[in-house]
N, C-alpha and C positions, 0 to 999 in steps of 0.2 A: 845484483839486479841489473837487470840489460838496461841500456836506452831506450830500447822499444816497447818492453812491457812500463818503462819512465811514463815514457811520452803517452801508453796508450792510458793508462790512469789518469794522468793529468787531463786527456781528452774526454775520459769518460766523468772527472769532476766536475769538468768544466759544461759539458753536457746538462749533469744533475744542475749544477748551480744556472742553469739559465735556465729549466725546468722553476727550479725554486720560485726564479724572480717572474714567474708570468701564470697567472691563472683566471680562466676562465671558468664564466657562470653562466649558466642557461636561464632561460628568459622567465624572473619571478611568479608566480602568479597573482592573480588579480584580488584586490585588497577590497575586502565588504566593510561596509559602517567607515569609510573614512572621511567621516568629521572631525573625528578625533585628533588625537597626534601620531602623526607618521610613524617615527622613531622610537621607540620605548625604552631605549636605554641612553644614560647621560650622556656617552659619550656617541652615542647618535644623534639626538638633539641636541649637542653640542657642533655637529656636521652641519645638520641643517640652520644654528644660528649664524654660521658663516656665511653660508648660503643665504640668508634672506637680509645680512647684512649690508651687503653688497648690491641686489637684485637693486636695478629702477625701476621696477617697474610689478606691483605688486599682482596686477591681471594677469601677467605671464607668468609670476609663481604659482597661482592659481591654477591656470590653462595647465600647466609641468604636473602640479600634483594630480590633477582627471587623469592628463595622459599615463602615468606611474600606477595609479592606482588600477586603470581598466587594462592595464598590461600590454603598453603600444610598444614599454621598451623591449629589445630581443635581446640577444646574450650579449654580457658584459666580458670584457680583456679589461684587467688589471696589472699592472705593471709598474714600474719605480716612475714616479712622477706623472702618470697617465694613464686615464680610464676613458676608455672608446667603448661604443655600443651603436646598434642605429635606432633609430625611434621612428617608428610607424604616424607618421601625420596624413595630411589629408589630399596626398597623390600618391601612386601604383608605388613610385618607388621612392624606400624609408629613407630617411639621411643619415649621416653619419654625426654624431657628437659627440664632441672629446670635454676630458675637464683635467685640466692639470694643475699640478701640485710640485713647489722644491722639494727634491729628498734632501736630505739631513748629510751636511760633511760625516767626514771619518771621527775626527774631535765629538764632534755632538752624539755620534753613536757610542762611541765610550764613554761617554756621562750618562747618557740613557741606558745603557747596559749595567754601569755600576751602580746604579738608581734601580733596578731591578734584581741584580744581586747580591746586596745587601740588604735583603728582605726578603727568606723564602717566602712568606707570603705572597709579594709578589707576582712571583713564579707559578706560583699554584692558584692564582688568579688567573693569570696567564692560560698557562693548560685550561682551565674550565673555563675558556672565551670569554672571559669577565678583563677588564682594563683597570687595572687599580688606576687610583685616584692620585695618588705618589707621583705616577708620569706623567699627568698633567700639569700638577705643581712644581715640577721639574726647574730647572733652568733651559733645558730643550724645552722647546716649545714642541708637542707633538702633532697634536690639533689644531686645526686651520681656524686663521683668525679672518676678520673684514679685509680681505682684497687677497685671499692666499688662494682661494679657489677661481681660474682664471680658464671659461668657459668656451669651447668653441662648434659652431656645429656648419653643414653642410647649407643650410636653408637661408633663404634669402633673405631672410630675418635678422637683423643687427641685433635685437637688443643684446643686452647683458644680463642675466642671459636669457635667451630666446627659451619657446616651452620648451623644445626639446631637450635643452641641455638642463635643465631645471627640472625634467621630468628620470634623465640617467642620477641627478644630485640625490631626491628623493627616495629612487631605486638601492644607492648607493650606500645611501644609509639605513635601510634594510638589510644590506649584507652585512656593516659595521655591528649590527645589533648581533648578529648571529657568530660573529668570529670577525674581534678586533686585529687579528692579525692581517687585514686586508688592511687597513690603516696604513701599518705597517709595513706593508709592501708597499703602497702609496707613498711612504718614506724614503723607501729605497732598498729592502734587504726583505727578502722571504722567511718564510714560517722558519723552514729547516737551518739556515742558516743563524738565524737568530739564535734560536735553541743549541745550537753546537757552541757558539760561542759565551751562551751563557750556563754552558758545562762547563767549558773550559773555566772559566772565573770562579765555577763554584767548586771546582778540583784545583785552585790554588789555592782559595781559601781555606779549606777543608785542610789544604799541607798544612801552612802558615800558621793555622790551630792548634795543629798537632803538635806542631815542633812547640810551638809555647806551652803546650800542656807538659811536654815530655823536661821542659826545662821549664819551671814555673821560677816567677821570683817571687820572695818569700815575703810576703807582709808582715811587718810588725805587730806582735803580738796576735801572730794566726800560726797554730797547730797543724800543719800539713798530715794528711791522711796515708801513709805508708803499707804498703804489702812486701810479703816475699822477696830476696831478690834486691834490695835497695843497695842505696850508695854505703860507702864505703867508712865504715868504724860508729856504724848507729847500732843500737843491740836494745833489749827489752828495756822498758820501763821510758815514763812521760819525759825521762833528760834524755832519752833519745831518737826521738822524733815520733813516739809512738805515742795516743792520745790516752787519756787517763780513762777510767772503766767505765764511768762516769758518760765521757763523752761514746766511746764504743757503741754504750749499749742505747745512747741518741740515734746515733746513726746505723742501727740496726744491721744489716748483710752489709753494706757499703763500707764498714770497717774493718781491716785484717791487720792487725796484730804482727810485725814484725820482731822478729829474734835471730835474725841471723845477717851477715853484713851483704850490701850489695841491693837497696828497694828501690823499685819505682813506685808510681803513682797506679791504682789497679785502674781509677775509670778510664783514665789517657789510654791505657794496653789496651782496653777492654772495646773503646770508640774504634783503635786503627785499627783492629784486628780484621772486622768487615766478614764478606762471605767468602769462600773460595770459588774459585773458578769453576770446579770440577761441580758443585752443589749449584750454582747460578743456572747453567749450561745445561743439567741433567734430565733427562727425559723425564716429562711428568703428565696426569693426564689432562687434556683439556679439553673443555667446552664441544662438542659439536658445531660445524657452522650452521648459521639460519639459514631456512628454506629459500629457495631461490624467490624474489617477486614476479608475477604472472605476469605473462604476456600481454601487452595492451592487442586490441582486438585489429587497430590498423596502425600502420607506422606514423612514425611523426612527420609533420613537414618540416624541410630545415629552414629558416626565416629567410628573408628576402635579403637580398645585396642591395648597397644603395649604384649609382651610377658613377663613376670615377671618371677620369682624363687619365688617358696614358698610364691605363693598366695591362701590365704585359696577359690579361684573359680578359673576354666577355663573361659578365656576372652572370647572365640568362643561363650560361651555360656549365656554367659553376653549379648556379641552383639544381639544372639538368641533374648534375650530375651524384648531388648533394641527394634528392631525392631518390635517386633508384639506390644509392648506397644502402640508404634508411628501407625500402622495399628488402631489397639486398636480405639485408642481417634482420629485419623481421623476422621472415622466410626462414632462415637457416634456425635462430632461435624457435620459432613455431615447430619446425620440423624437427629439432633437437627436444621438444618439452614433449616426456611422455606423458603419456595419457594414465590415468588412477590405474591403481593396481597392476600395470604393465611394468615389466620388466624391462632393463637394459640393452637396446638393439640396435644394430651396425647403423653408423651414420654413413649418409651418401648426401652431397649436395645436392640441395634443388634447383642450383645451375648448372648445368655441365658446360663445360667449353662450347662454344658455338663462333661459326663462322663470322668475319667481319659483316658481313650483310645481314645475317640474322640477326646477331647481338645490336646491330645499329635499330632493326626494326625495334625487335626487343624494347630496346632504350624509350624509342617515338611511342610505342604504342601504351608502354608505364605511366611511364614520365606523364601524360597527357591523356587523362582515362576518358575521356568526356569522345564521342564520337563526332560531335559538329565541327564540322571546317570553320575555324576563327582566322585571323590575322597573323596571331602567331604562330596556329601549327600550318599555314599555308609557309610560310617563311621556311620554317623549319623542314617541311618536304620539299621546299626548292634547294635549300642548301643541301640536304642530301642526296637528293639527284645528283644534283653536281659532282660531288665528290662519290659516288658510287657510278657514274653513267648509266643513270636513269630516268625515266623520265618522272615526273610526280605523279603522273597519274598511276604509275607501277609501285611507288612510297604508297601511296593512302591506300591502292587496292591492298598490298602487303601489311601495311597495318592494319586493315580491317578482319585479314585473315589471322592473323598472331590473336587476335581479339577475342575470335572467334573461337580459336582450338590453339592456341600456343603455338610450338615447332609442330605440331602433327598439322594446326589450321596450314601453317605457312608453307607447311610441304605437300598438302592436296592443293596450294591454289594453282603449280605449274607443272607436276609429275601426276599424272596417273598412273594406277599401279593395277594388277588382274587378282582380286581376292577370290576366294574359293566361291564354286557355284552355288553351294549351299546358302549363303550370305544371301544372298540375293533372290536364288529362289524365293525363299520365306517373305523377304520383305519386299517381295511383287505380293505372294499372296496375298499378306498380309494388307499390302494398298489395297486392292481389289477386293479385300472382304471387307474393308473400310469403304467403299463405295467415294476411293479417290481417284482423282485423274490416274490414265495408265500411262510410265515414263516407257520409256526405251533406254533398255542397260546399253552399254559401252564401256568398256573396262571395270573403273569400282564410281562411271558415275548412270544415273537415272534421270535421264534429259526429256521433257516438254518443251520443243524449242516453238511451237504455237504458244504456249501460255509464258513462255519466259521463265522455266522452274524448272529447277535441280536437285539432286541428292547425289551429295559425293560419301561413299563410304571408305572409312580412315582404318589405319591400320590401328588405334585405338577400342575398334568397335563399335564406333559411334557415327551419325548419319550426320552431315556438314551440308545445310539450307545455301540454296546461291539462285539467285537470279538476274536477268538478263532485260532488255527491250526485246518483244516477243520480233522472232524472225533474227535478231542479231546474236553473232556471238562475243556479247562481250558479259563475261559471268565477272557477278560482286558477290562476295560472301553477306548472308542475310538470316541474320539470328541467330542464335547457341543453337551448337550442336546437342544433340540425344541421342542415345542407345536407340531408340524407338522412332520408327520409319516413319511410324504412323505420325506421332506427336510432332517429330520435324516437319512433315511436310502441313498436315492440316494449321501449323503455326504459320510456315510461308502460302501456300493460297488463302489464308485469311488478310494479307497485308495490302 
């Protein structure tokens, strides 16, 4: 084994195990009928009795459970000794709250591991997210007592803890309910590693077994059960270690009759024997996977950032950026799910690479579907002016075009192009037997520069509305584009 394939193991365990110790959960949903009890399971209301142990203040436990329950907190990081989330209160931007927890020395994990392994039970609690009761009783203490959960949040609110952080406690023990292994990372050590090490214990026990079965010591006045094979100068009948017919025929298959020198014990053989490798490993047939889940109909919004000091990024622009992701892989998912009955067919993106200026518009015109100039997206089109040399009013005219007709809107609002005279002919006629104003063609557009009204035709085949202050030439894209001349324009002289 080289050093380098060494070293790159080591970095790719080390990768998984910090994997292990960090998991994130997307933001609960909102809890009906909570009069009740939050937590349903002991060891969750066991969470929340620490929590309200501690609280001074029982109107802000109150305020925490509304906010948990109508879904103000967003996604939770769980990690070795702290759980951060932000919680949605009552200004634009949510705050941060953390709640932390001691994880557990090295000492304390091997008590608590050998408290688990010495009771498959246990274990098979464990796997099926149930927390035996055993590891509470423990000598580790696993579960947070009065003063272990130690609250902190973003908001200018002192108490102890404030609702928000009272509101992630509540949240948090909703996920205890569902997989106590999150406790447990709260401790200090993840799912996966947990589990590896309580292989390990249970593959030395399992030896340690064996070897005393294979060597049993012999109780007084107890008849050892021999097969084939045993030790050495024992031969048929009850003086020599073999059981009387009597007993034989008690213990039914279980007992073999030894007659020749050299036995062991058959269930000890029979326990280490196990599977073979070859049989474990072998191709076999399985399950079908489940149908993929459908497509939500719009993408998700990604939650809000709260505001920080001396973050090497602005959050606005993180969310920016957090949302068209989510548009992003919508898209490509929508575009990837066939339709019933349809067959399997070549995938192409439904982004193609686009230039720095187009993908920028792109971004402004997603990101921010609503078409009224606010505060923010004037902001937004100053700072990219800047950084594009341009001016804003050529940002908002460009994003109005993308809006309009995507790359094809953005690429009629500054190229005209000469489409064939047939186009055109028709959709003169067509105005004129519509009894609409008459344009005058110019390349692929149809200009009214008295009435302030246009018709740019796209190399899509479609009619793109744009108007003007009558007598000026200054054209804004004005309405969805149509196939039909007609329908385009009688939509723009109607406005």
């Amino acid at each position: 084994m080289t050093p380098r394939s060494t070293s790159g193991r080591a970095a790719a365990a080390d990768r998984l195990a910090r994997a292990d110790r960090s998991r994130t959960f997307p933001p609960l949903p909102t809890r009906s009928g909570a009069r009740g009890l939050f937590a349903e399971s002991w060891w969750g209301s066991a969470w929340l009795d620490a929590l309200e142990t501690t609280a001074l203040d029982s109107a802000r436990l109150a305020r925490g459970r509304t906010y948990a329950r109508d879904g103000h907190v967003d996604t939770i990081n769980v990690t070795p000794g702290r759980i951060v989330a932000t919680v949605r209160g009552s200004r634009p931007r949510p705050y941060s709250a953390e709640i932390r927890l001691r994880t557990l020395s090295d000492q304390e994990w091997d008590g608590l591991l050998d408290t688990v392994a010495a009771d498959p039970d246990r274990l098979t609690a464990l796997l099926a997210k149930t927390l035996p009761p055993a590891l509470a009783d423990s000598d580790v203490r696993l579960l947070p007592g009065p003063g272990d959960l130690v609250p902190r949040c973003s908001c200018p609110d002192h108490g102890r803890p404030c609702k928000h952080a009272a509101a992630l406690c509540f949240q948090v023990a909703r996920l205890l309910d569902t997989d106590p292994f999150v406790l447990l990372l709260m401790r200090g050590r993840g799912e996966r590693e947990l589990l590896d090490a309580l292989s390990l214990r249970n593959t030395a026990l399992t030896a340690r077994e064996t070897r005393e079965t294979r060597h049993p010591v012999p109780a007084h006045g107890r008849t050892a059960v021999y097969r084939r094979g045993s030790g050495p100068g024992t031969g048929p009948g009850p003086g020599h270690g073999e059981e009387p017919p009597a007993a034989r025929s008690a213990h039914g298959s279980a007992t073999v009759t030894g007659d020749a020198p050299g036995e062991q014990p058959a269930a000890a053989e029979a326990s280490s024997r196990g599977i073979p490798a070859r049989a474990a490993l072998a191709d076999r047939p399985r399950p079908p996977l489940p149908p993929p889940l459908p497509v939500p109909p719009q993408p998700g919004r990604p939650p809000a950032l709260p505001d920080g000091d001396g973050l090497p990024f602005d959050p606005a622009t993180l969310e920016f950026l957090a949302a068209d992701a989510a548009s992003r892989a919508h898209a490509c998912v929508s575009a990837a799910t066939p339709s019933p009955g349809a067959g399997r067919t070549a995938l192409h993106s439904p982004f193609p690479d686009l230039p720095a200026w187009e993908d920028a518009i792109r971004l402004t015109a997603t990101a921010h579907p609503t078409a009224g100039l606010t505060a923010t997206t004037r902001a937004l089109y100053r700072d990219l002016a800047e950084a594009t040399g341009r001016t804003p009013t050529d940002v908002a005219r460009a994003v109005a075009a993308w809006r309009q007709g995507g790359p094809e809107g953005l690429a009629l609002l500054d190229t005209p192009w000469n489409p064939p005279a047939g186009d055109f002919d028709r959709a003169r006629s067509a105005l004129l037997a519509a009894d609409l104003p008459s344009l005058r063609p110019r390349h692929n557009h149809l200009t009214d520069p008295d009435r302030g009204i246009q018709l740019r035709y796209g190399h899509d085949h479609r009619w793109y509305p744009y108007e003007s202050e009558p007598g000026a030439d200054d054209w804004w894209p004005a309405g969805p584009a149509d196939p039909d001349p007609v329908a385009a324009l009688t939509t723009l002289v109607a406005r």
